[in-house]
C-alpha positions in Angstrom: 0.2 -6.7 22.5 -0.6 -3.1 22.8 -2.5 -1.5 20.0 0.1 1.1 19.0 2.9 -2.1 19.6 1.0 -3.7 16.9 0.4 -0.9 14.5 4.3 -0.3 15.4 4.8 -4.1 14.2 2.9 -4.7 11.2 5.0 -1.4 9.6 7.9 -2.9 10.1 6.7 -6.6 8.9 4.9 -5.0 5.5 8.3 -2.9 4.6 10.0 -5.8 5.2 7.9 -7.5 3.5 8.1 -5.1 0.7 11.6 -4.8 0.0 11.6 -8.8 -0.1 9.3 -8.5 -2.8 10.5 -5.5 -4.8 14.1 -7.4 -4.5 12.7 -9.9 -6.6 10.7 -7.5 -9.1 13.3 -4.5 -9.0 16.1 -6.5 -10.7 14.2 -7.7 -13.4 14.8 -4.7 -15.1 18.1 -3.9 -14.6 19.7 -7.6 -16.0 20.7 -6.0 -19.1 21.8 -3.7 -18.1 24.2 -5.6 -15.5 25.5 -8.3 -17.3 26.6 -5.6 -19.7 28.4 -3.8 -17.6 29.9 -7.1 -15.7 30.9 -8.9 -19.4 28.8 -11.8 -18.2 25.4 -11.9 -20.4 25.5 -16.0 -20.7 25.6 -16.2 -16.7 22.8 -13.2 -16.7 19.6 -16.1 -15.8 21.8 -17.3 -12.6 21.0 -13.7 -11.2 17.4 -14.8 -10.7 18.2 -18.3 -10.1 20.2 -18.0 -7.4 17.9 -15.8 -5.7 15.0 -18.4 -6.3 16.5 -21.2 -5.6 18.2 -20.4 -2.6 14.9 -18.9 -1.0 13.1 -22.3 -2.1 15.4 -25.1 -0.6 15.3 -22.6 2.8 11.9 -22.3 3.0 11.0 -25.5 5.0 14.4 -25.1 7.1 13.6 -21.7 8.1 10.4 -22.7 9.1 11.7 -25.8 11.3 14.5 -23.4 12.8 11.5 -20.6 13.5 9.8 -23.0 15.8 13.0 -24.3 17.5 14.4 -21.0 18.4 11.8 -18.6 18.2 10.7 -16.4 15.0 12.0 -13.1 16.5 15.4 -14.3 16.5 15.5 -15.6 12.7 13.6 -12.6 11.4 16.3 -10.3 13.1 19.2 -12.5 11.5 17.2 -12.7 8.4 16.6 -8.6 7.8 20.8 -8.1 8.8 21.9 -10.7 6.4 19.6 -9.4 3.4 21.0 -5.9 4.2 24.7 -7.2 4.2 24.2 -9.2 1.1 22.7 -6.3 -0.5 25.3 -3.7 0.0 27.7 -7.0 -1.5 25.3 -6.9 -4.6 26.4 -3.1 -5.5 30.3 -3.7 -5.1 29.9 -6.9 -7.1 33.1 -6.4 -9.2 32.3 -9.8 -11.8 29.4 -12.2 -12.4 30.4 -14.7 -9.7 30.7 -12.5 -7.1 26.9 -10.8 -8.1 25.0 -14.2 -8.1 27.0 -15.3 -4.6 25.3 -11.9 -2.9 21.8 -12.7 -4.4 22.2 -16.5 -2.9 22.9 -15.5 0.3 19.8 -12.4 -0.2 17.4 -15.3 -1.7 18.4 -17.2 1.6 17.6 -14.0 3.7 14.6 -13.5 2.1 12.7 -16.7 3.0 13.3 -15.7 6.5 12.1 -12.7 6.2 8.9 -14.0 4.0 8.6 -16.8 6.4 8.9 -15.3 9.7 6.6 -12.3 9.2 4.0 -14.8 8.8 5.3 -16.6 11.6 5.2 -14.0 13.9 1.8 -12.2 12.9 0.5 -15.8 13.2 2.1 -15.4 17.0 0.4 -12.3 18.3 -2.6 -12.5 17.0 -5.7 -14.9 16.8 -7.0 -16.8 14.3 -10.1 -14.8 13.4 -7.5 -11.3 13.5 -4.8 -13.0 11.5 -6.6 -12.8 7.8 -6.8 -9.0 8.3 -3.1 -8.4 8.8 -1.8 -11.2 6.6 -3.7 -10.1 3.5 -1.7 -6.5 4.3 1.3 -8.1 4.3 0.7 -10.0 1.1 -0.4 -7.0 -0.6 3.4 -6.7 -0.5 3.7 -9.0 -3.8 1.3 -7.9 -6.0 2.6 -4.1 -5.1 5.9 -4.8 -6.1 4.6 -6.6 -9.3 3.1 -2.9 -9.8 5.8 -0.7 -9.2 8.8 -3.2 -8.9 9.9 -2.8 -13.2 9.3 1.3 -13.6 11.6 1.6 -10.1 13.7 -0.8 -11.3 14.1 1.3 -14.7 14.1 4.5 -13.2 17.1 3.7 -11.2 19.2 1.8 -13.4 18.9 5.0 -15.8 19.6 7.9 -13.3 21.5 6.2 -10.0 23.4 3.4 -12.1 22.7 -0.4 -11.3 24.2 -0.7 -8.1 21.6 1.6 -6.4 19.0 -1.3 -7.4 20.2 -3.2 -4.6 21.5 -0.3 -2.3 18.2 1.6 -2.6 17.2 -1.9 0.4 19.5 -0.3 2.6 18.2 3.1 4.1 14.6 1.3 4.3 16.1 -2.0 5.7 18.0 -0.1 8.4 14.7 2.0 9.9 12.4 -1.5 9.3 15.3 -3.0 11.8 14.9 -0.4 14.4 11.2 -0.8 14.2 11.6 -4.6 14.4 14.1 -4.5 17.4 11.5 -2.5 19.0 8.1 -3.9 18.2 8.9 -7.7 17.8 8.1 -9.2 20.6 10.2 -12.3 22.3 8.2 -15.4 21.0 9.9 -17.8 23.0 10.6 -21.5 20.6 10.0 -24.9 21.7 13.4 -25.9 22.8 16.0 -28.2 21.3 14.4 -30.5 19.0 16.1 -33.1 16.6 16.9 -31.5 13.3 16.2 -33.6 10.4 19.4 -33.4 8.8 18.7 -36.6 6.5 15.2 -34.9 5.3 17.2 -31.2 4.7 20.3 -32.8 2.4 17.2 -34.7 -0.2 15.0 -31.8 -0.3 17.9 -29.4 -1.2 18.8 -32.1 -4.0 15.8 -32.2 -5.1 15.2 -28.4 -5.3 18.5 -27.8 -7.3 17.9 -30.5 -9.5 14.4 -29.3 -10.3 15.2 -25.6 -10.9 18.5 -26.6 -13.1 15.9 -29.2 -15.0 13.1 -26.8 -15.5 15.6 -24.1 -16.4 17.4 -26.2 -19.2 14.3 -27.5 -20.6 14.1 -25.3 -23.5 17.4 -25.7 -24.2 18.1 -28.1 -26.8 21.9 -28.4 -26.1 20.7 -29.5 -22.6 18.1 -31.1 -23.2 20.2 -34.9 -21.7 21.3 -32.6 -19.1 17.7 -31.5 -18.1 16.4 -34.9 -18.6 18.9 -36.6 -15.9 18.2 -33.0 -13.3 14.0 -33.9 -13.7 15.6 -37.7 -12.9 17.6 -36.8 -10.0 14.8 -34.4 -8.5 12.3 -37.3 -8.7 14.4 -40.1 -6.8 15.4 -37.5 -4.1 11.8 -36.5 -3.9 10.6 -40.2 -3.2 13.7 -40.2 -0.7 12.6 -37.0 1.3 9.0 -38.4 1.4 10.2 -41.7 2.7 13.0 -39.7 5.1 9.8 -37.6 6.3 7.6 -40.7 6.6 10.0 -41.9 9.6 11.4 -39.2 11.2 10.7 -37.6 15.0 11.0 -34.4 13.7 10.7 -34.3 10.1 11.3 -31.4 8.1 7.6 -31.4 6.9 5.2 -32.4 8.9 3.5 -35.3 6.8 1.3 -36.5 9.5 -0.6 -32.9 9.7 -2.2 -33.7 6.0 -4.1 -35.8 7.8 -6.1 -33.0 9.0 -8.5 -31.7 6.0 -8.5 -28.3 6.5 -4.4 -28.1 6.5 -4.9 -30.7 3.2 -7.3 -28.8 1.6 -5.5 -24.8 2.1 -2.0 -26.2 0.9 -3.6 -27.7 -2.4 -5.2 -24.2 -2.5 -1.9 -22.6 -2.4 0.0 -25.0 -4.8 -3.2 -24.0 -7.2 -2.2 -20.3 -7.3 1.4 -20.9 -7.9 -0.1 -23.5 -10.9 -2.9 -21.7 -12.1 -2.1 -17.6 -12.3 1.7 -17.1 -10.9 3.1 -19.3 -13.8 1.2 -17.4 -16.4 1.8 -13.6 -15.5 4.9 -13.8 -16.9 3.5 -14.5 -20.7 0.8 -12.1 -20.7 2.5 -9.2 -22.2 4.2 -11.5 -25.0 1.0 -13.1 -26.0 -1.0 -9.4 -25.9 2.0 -8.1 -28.5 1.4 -10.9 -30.8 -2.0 -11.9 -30.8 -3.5 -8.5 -30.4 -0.7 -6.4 -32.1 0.0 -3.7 -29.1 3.2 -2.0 -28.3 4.9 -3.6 -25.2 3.9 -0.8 -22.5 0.0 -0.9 -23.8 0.0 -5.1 -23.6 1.5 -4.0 -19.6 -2.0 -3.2 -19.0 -3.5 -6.9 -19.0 -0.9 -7.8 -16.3 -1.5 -4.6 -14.1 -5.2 -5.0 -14.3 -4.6 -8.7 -13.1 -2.7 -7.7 -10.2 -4.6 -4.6 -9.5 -8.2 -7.2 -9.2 -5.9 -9.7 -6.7 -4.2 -6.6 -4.5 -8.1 -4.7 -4.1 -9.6 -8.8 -2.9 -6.6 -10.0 -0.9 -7.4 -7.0 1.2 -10.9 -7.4 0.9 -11.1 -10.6 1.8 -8.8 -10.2 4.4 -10.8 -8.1 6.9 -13.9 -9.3 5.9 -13.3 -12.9 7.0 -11.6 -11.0 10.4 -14.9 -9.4 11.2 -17.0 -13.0 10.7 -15.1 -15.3 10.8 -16.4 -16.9 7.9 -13.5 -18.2 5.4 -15.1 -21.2 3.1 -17.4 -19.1 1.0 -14.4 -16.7 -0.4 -12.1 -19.6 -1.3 -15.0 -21.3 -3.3 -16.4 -18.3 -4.7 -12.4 -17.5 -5.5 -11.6 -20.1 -7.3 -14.9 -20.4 -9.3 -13.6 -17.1 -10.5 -10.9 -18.0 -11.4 -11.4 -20.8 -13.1 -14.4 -19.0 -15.6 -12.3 -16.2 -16.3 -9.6 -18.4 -18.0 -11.9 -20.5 -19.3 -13.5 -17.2 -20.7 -9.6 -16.6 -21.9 -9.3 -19.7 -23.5 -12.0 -19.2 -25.9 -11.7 -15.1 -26.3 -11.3 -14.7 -30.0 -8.2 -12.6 -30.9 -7.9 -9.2 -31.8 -10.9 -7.6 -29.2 -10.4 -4.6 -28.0 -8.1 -4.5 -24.9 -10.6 -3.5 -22.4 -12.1 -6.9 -23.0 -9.7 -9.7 -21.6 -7.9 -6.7 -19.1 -11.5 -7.2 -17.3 -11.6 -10.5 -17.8 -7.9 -11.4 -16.5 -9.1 -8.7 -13.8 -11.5 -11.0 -12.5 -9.2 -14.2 -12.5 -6.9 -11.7 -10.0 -10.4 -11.2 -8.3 -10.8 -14.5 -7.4 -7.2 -15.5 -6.8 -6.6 -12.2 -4.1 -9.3 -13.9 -2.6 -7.9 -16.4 -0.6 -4.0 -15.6 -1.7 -3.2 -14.6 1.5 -6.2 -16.4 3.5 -5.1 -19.6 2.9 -2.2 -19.3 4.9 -3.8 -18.6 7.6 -6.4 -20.9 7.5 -3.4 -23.6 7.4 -1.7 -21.8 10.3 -5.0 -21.9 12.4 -5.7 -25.3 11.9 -1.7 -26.2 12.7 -0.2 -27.1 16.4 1.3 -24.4 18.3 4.5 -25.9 17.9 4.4 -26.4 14.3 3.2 -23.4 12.7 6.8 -22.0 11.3 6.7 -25.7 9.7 3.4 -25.5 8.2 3.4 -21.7 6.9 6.7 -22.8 5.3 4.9 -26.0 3.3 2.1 -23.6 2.4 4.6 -21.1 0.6 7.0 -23.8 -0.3 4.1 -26.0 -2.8 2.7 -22.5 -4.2 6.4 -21.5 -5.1 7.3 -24.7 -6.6 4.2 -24.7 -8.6 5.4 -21.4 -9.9 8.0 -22.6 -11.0 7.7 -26.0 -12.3 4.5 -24.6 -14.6 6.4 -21.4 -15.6 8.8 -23.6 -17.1 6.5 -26.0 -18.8 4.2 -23.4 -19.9 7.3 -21.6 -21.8 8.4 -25.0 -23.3 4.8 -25.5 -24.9 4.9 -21.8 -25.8 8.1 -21.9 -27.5 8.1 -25.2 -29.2 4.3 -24.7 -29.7 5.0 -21.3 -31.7 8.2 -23.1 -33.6 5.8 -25.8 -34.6 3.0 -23.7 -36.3 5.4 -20.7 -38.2 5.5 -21.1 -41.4 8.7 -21.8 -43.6 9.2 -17.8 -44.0 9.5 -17.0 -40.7 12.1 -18.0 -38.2 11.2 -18.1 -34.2 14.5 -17.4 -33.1 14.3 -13.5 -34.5 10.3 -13.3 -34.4 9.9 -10.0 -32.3 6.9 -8.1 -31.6 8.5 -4.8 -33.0 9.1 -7.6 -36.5 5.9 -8.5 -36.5 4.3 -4.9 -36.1 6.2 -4.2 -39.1 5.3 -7.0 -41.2 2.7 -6.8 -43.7 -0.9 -7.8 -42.6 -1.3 -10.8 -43.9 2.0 -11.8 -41.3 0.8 -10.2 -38.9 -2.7 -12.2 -38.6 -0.9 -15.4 -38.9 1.6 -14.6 -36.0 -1.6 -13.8 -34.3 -4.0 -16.7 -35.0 -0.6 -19.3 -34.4 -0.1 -17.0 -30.4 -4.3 -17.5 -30.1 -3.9 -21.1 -31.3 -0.9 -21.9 -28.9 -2.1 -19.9 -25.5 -6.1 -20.8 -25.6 -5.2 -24.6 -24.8 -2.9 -22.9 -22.5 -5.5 -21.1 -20.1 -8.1 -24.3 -20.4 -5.3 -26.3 -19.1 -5.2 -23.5 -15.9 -9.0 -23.0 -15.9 -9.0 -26.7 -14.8 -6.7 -26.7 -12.6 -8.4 -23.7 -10.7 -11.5 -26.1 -11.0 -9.7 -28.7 -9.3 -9.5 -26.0 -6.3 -13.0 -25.6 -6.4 -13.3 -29.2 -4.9 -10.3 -28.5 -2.9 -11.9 -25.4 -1.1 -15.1 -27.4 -1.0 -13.1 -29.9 1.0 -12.7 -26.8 3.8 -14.4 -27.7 6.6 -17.6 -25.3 7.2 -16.4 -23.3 10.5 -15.5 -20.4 11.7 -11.8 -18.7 12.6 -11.3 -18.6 16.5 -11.1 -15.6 18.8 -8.8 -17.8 21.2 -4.9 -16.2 21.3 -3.6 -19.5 20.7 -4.6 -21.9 18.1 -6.1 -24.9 18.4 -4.0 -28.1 17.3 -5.3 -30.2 14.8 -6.7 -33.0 15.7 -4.5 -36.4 13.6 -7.8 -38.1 13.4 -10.0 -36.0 11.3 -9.9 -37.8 7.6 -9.6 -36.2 4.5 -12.7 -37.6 3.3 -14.8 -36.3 6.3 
């Protein structure tokens, strides 16, 4: 490609890639205020649910369709449908009709997530490819920024509705730079779809998210027990499907190679070990060291802020050498000190104190957030790179998820456990406790410190665990070649 062709493309990837992201962030805000206005607050959870799970069961499908037909065609499907189902999101007239529009936008969504990365993957070589995924990813933790005051902002002066239409005006000019600057990546013809290997993973997805999203639900509690059930015999039957299959879904047989091993345990580790605790921050900052929720805001920003500044970083650093090993090592050692650090923090610092700490645990995550992908993708056959960039979102999203929910069971039951008699979890709010009298006050604190510090050991070792993963990287360097070098099924793991 052409140097102003690519400039003209990775514009219209990273606004795609943007609203995608701010999609997910943007709404967040604006839940109340919806399920107000639509009569419909016990059904307001299935706004986000939908969207997640509907982008999760796609992932590895998209992926599989990306290198049958050719990315260019499923991005340009992708970025029409997300449009459509976002102009259906304002009119939504009930509840129903609201979490039907953000299916069908979670299921856009993945393709658009998925066949950026495809596509970048495409034009570009491996050495080149770090540089313009890590601007790209920068697309999340930007929308982590921004995504809630936007989100507010609009829902008080434009009205709900305009959360979703605001997608359309940008949406329309990223399509008319994608119709022009995508180039025809021609797929690798009519292949066997795994139908057999599609119908368990999707009953395994569903089950999971319904089981991890009833688990802290006592009156579901049966329920959630017989969804984690479910999800675990369709698991074993879409390993076994995969196992056999000409084409499976998932490559299984590429995990032979070590470095595509190694970079998807990486990924899985930062949906695990930082993704699944983000959420928590600001709760456990308003209890444990008594700020006002927009001061304990700051921890979370700082994080993201560290990962945004190193995913960029790290991104045309390892384009102008090559060299990739040393930042994934030296990332997750980060990592992994700075929640140990956490763990062990006493409560009631001054805030400056774990902001740079969590600061450095974003550090060393942006470090190989976006890297790792395309390690993966240049260790990956040609013909299966839409596959493989989907496995490597796919594990770091169900990691999200899957720890988000346990870490909010031991949270909530943990909390619940230590209060005393005179104080009831179910009303315990920050603004409560900030009026309580001191005494209260460093209880609630010392219980949230007690409760979280096991917590962030419990991540600090699993971002250990990805120190030996990134260890397991082979030493070498990314390739200038245009097309990437398949991997070869003989390498071990334990090579």
């Amino acid at each position: 490609m052409s140097p102003w062709r690519r400039r003209l493309l990775i514009v219209s990837l990273l606004t795609v890639a943007i609203l995608g992201a701010l999609d997910h962030t943007i709404v967040s805000t604006s839940l109340a205020t919806v399920a107000g206005e639509l009569g419909a607050l016990a059904q307001m959870g299935w706004v986000v649910v939908g969207y997640t799970l509907a982008s999760t069961v796609l992932l590895p499908i998209i992926g599989k369709l990306g290198d049958a037909v050719g990315p260019r065609g499923v991005f340009l499907v992708s970025l029409v449908l997300f449009l459509v189902a976002s102009l259906a999101c304002g009119f939504a007239q009930d509840m129903p009709q609201l979490i039907g529009a953000r299916v069908v936008q979670g299921m856009s969504a993945a393709g658009l997530q998925l066949m950026s990365q495809t596509i970048v993957a495409r034009v570009t070589s491996p050495r080149e490819r770090p540089r313009y995924l890590a601007i790209i990813g920068a697309a999340f933790p930007v929308a982590i920024l921004i995504g809630p005051v936007v989100g507010g902002l609009i829902t008080d002066h434009w009205g709900w509705p305009w959360v979703f239409w605001i997608n359309i005006p940008f949406g329309v000019a990223a399509l008319l730079l994608a119709l022009v600057a995508v180039p025809k990546l021609a797929g690798f013809g009519r292949r066997r779809f795994d139908i057999a290997g599609s119908l368990s993973f999707a009953t395994a997805m569903v089950a999971l998210v319904l089981a991890v999203t009833w688990i802290g639900d006592p009156a579901r509690a049966a329920a959630s027990a017989v969804s984690f059930v479910v999800a675990g015999m369709a698991f074993a039957a879409f390993f076994l499907i995969e196992m056999r299959a000409t084409e499976p879904l998932v490559p299984l047989r590429l995990f032979a190679n070590r470095t595509i091993a190694a970079g998807t345990a990486l990924s899985a580790i930062i949906g695990i070990g930082l993704f699944s605790i983000t959420a928590y921050l600001p709760t456990y900052f308003q209890m444990a060291y008594r700020t006002t929720a927009t001061v304990s805001g700051l921890v979370p920003i700082a994080t993201v802020f560290g990962m945004l500044v190193s995913n960029l970083a790290t991104g045309w650093l390892v384009s102008r050498t090559g060299h990739y090993r040393v930042y994934c090592i030296a990332g997750t050692a980060l990592s992994a000190a700075g929640l140990a650090v956490m763990a062990v923090l006493p409560v009631g610092l001054p805030l400056w104190v774990p902001m740079i700490v969590m600061a450095v645990v974003g550090i060393g995550t942006g470090a190989f957030m976006s890297l790792v992908i395309a390690v993966v993708q240049s260790a990956a056959p040609h013909r299966d790179i839409g596959s493989m960039t989907a496995t490597v979102n796919l594990v770091r999203q169900i990691g999200s998820t899957v720890a988000t929910a346990v870490i909010g069971g031991i949270i909530g039951f943990g909390v619940a456990g230590l209060l005393p008699a005179t104080l009831d979890a179910a009303t315990l709010t920050p603004q409560f406790v900030q009026q309580a009298a001191e005494s209260v006050q460093a209880q609630v604190a010392e219980i949230y410190g007690g409760v979280f510090s096991p917590v962030f050991a419990a991540l600090a070792v699993t971002y250990a665990a990805g120190i030996v993963a990134a260890v397991l990287l082979p030493a070498r360097r990314l390739s200038d070649d245009s097309e990437p070098v398949p991997a070869p099924s003989s390498e071990p793991l334990t090579a």
